[in-house]
MDAnalysis code that builds the backbone (N, CA, C; Angstrom):
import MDAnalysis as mda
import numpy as np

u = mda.Universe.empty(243, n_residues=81, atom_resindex=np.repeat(np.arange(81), 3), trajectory=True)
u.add_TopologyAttr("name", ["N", "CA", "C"] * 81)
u.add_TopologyAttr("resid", np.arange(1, 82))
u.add_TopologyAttr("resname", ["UNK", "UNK", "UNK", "UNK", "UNK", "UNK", "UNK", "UNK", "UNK", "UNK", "UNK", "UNK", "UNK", "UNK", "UNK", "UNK", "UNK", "UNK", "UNK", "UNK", "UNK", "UNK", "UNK", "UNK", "UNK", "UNK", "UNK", "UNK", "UNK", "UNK", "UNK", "UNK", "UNK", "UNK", "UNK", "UNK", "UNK", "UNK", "UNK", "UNK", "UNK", "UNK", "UNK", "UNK", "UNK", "UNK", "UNK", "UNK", "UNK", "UNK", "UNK", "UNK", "UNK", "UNK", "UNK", "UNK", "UNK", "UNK", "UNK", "UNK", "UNK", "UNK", "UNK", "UNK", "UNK", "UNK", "UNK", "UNK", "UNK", "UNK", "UNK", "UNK", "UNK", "UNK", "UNK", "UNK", "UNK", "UNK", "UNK", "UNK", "UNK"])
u.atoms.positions = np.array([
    [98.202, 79.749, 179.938],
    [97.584, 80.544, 178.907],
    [98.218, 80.274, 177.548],
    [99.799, 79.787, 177.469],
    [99.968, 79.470, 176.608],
    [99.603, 78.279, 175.311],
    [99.251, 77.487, 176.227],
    [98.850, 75.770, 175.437],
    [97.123, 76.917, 174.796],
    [96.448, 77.184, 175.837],
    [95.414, 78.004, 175.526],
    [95.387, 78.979, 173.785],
    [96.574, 79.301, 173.752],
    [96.485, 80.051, 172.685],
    [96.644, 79.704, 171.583],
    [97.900, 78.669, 171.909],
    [98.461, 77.665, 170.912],
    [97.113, 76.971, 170.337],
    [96.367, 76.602, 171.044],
    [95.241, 75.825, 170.425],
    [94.257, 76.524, 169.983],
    [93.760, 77.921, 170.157],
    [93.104, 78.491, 169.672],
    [93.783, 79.357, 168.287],
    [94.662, 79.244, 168.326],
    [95.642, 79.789, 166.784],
    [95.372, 78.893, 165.875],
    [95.396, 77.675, 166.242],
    [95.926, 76.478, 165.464],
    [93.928, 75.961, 164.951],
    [93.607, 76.059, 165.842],
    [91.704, 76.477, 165.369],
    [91.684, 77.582, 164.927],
    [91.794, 78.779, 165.021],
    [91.664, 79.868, 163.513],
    [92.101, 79.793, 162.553],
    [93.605, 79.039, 162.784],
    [94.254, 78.877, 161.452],
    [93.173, 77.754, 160.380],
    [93.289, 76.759, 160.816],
    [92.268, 75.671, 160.075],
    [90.749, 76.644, 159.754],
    [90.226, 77.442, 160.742],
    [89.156, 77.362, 159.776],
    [89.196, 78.445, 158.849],
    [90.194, 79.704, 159.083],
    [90.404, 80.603, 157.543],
    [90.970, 79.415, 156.295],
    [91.680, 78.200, 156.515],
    [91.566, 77.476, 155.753],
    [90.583, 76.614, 155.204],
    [90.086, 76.308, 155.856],
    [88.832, 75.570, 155.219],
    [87.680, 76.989, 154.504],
    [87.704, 78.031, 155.060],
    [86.775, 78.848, 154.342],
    [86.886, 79.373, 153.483],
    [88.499, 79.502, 152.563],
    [88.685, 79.171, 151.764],
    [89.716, 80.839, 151.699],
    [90.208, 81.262, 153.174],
    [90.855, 82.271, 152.771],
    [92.201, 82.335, 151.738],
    [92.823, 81.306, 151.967],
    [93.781, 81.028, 151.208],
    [93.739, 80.717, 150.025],
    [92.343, 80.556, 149.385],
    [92.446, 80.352, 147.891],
    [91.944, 81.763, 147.206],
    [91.577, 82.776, 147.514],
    [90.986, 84.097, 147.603],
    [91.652, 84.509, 145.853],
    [91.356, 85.210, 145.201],
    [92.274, 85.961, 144.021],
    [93.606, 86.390, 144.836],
    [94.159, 86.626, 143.988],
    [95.679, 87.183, 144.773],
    [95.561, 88.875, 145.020],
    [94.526, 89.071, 143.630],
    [94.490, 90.486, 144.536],
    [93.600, 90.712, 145.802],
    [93.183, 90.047, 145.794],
    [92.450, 89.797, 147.732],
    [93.351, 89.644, 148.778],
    [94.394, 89.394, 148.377],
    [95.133, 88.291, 149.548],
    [96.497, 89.309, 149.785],
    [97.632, 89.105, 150.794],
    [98.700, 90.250, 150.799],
    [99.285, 89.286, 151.452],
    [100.696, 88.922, 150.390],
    [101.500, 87.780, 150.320],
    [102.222, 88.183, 152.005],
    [102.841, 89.226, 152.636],
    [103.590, 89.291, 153.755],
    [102.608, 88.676, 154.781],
    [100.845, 89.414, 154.770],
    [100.388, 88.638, 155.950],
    [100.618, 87.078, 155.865],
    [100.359, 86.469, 154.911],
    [100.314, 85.051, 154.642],
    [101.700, 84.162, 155.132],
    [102.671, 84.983, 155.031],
    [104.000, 84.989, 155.276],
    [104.176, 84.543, 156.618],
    [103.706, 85.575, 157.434],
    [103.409, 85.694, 158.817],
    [102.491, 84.442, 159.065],
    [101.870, 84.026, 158.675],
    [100.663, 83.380, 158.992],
    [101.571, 81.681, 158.950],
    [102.668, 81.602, 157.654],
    [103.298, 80.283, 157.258],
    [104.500, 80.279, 158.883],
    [105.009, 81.967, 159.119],
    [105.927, 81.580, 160.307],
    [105.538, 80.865, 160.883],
    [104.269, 81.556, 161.504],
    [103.673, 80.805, 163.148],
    [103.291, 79.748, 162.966],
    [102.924, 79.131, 161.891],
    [102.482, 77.247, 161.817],
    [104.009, 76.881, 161.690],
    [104.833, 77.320, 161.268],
    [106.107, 76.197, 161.035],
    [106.878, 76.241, 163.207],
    [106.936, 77.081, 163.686],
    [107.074, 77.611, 164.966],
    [105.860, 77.130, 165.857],
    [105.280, 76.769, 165.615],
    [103.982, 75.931, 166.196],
    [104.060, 74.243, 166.458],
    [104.316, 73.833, 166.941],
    [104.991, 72.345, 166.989],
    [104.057, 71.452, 167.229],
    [102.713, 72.305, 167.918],
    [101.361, 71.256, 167.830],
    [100.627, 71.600, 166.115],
    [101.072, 72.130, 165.443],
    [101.017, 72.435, 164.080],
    [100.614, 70.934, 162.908],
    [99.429, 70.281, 162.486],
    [99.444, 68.982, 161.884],
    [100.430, 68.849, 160.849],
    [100.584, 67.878, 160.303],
    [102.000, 67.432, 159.203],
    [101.221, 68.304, 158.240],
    [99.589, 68.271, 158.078],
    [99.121, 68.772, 157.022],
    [99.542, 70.279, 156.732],
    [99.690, 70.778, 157.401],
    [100.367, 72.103, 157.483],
    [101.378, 72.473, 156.856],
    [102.168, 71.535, 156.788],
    [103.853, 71.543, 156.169],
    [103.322, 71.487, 153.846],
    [102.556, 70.708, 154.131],
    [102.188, 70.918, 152.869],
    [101.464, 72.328, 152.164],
    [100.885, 72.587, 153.103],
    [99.893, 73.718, 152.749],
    [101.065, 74.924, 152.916],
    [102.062, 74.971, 153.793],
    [103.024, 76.385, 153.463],
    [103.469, 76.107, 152.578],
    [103.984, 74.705, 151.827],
    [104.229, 74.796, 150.716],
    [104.042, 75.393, 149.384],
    [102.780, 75.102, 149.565],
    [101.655, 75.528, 148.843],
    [101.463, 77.123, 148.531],
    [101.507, 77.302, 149.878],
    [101.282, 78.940, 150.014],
    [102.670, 79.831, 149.150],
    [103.987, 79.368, 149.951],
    [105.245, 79.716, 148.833],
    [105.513, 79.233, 147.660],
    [104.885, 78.479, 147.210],
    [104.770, 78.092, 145.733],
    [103.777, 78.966, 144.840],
    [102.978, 79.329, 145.839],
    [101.805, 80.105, 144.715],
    [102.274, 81.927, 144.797],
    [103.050, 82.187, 145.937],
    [103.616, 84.157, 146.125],
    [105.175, 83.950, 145.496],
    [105.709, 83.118, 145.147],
    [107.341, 82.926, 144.599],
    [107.166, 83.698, 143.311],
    [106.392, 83.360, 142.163],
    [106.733, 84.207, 140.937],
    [106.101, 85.453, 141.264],
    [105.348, 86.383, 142.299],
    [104.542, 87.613, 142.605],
    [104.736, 88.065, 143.575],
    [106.580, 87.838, 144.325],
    [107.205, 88.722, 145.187],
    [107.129, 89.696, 144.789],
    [107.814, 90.519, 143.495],
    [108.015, 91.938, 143.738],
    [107.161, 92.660, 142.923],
    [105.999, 91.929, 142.993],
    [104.615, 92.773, 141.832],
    [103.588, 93.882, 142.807],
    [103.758, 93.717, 144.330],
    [103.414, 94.274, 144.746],
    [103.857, 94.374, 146.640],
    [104.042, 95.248, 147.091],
    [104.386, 95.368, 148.790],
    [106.531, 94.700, 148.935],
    [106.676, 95.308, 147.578],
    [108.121, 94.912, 147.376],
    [109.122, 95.700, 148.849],
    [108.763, 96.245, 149.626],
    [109.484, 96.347, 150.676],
    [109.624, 94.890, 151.472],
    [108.306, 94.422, 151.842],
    [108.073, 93.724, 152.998],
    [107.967, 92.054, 152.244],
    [107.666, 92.257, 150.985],
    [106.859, 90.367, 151.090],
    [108.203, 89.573, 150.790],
    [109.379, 89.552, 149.940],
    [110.112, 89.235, 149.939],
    [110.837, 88.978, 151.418],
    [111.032, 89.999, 151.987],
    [111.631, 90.233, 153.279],
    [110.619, 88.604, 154.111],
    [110.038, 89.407, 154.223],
    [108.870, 87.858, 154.705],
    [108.840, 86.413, 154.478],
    [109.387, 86.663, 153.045],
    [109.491, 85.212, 152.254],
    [110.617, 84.279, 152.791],
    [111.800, 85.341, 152.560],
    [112.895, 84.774, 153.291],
    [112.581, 84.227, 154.848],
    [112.063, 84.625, 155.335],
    [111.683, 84.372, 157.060],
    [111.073, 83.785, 157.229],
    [110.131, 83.163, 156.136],
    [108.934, 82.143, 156.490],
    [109.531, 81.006, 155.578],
])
């Protein structure tokens, strides 16, 4: 069940990317889930190289708008992802 899930994560993940969840306004978007979302692809080892770029991506664009909003948790997150 596990390979099972792994591959069905790794297919949801790609297509909220391609549909363009990740480019959303920022006030749409809530930097800790995303956080969460960069853990499990880096912890994912069937995860594509393309991936490694795109968390990049993702902590490059919530780094200057850690503590503008959900200042308990997204920082906390940041560090962990």
């Amino acid at each position: 069940w596990a390979k099972a899930i792994t591959s069905k994560s790794l297919q949801a993940l790609e297509e909220l990317w391609q549909h363009g969840d990740f480019r959303e306004p920022l006030n749409q978007r809530l930097a800790f889930r995303e956080f969460g979302t960069t853990i499990g692809a880096q912890v994912n080892d069937k995860a594509s190289e393309e991936w490694k770029s795109r968390i990049n991506e993702i902590h490059n664009l919530w780094l200057p708008h850690l503590y503008k909003r959900d200042k308990d948790i997204s920082p906390v997150m940041f560090c962990t992802s």
